[in-house]
C-alpha positions as CSV (number, residue, x, y, z in Angstrom):
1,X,14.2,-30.1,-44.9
2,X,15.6,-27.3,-46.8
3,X,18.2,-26.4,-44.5
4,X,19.3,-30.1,-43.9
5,X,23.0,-30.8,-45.0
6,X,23.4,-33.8,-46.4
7,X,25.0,-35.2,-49.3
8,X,22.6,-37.6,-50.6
9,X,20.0,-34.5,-50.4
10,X,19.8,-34.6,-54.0
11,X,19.2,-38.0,-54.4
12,X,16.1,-38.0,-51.9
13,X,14.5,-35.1,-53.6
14,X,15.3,-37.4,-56.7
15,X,13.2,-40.5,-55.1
16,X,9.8,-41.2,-56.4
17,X,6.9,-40.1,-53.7
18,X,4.8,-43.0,-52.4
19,X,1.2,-43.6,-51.0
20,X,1.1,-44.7,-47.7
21,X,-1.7,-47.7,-46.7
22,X,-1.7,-48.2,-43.4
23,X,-4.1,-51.5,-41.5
24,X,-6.4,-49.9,-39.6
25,X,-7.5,-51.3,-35.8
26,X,-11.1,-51.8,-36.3
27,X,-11.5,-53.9,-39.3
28,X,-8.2,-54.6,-40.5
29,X,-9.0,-52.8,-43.7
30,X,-6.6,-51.3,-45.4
31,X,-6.5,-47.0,-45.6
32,X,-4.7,-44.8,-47.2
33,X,-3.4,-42.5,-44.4
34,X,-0.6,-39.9,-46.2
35,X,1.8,-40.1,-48.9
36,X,5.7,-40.5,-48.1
37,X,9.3,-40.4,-49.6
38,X,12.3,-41.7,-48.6
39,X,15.8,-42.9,-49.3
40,X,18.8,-44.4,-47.5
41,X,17.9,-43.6,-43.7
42,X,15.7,-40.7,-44.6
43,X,11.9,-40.6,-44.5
44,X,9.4,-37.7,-44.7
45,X,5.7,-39.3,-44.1
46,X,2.9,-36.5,-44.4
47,X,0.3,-38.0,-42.6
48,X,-3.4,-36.6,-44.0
49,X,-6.1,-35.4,-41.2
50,X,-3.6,-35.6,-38.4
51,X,-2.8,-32.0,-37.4
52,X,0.0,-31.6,-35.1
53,X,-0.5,-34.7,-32.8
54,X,-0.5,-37.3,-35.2
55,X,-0.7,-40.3,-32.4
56,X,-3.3,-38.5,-30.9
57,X,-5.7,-38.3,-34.3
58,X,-4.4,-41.3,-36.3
59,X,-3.5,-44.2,-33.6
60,X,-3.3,-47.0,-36.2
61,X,-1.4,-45.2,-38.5
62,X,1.2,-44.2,-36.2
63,X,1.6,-47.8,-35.1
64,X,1.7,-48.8,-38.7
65,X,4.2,-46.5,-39.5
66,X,6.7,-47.3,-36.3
67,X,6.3,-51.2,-37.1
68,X,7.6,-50.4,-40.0
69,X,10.9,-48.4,-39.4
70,X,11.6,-50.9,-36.4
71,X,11.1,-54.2,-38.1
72,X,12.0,-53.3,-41.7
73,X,14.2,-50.2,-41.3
74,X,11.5,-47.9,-43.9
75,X,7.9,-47.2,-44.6
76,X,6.2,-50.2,-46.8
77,X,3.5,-50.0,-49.4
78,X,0.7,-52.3,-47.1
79,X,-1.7,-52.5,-50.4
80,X,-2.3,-55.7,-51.3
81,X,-1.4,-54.9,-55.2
82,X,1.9,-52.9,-54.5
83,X,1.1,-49.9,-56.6
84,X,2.0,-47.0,-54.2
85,X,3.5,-44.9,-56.3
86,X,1.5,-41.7,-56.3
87,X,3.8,-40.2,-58.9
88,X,2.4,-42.7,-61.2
89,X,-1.1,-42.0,-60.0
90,X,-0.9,-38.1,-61.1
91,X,1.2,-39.0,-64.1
92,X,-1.8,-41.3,-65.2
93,X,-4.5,-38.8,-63.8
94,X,-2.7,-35.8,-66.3
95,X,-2.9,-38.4,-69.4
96,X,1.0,-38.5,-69.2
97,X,0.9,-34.8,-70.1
98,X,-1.4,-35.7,-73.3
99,X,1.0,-36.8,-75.3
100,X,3.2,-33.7,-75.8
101,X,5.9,-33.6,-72.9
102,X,7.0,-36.6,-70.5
103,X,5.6,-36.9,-67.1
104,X,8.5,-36.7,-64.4
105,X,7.8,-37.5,-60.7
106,X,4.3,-36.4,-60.8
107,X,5.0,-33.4,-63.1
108,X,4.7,-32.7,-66.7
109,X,8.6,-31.8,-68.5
110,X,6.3,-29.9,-71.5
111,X,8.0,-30.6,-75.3
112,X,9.1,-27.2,-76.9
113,X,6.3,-25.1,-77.7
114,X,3.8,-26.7,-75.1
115,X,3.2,-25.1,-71.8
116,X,1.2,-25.9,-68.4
């Protein structure tokens, strides 16, 4: 990704980082299977538990994830409530940085004279 020329590169490492749910093939219970980001035609999907053959180790997933680029054109958010956004999710797990520096994508912006 780092070597990737591109002009909206700075606006994809801008974009917010997403959970990714996927329906699983046994129960039809929704699983959270990897976290993603994405914007314009872009997408980077780490998949969790998958090693290097991720149809081989995570079947639903990987159908889940190709039914989405080929009938909606990007990875969806396939939790019922819609909150995906794991920024918001670390943001809210570090207290919003306790008060003393704004929490940015996931990461704390500390206030002069704060540090972590």
């Amino acid at each position: 990704m780092k070597k990737l020329k591109w002009a909206e590169m700075p606006n994809f490492h801008a974009s917010s980082r997403n959970l990714y749910y996927y329906v699983s093939d046994d129960n039809n219970e929704v699983r959270l299977g990897g976290n993603f980001k994405q914007h314009k035609n872009l997408s980077l999907l780490i998949v969790y538990a998958a090693g290097h053959l991720v149809p081989a180790t995570q079947l639903a997933l990987s159908r889940n994830m190709l039914g989405d680029i080929i009938t909606k054109n990007a990875l969806q958010c396939h939790k019922a409530d819609g909150k995906c956004s794991l920024d918001e999710r670390v943001c809210a797990a570090m207290n919003n940085c306790t008060g003393h520096g704004d929490c940015v994508q996931g990461r704390c912006k500390c206030s002069a004279g704060y540090f972590g």
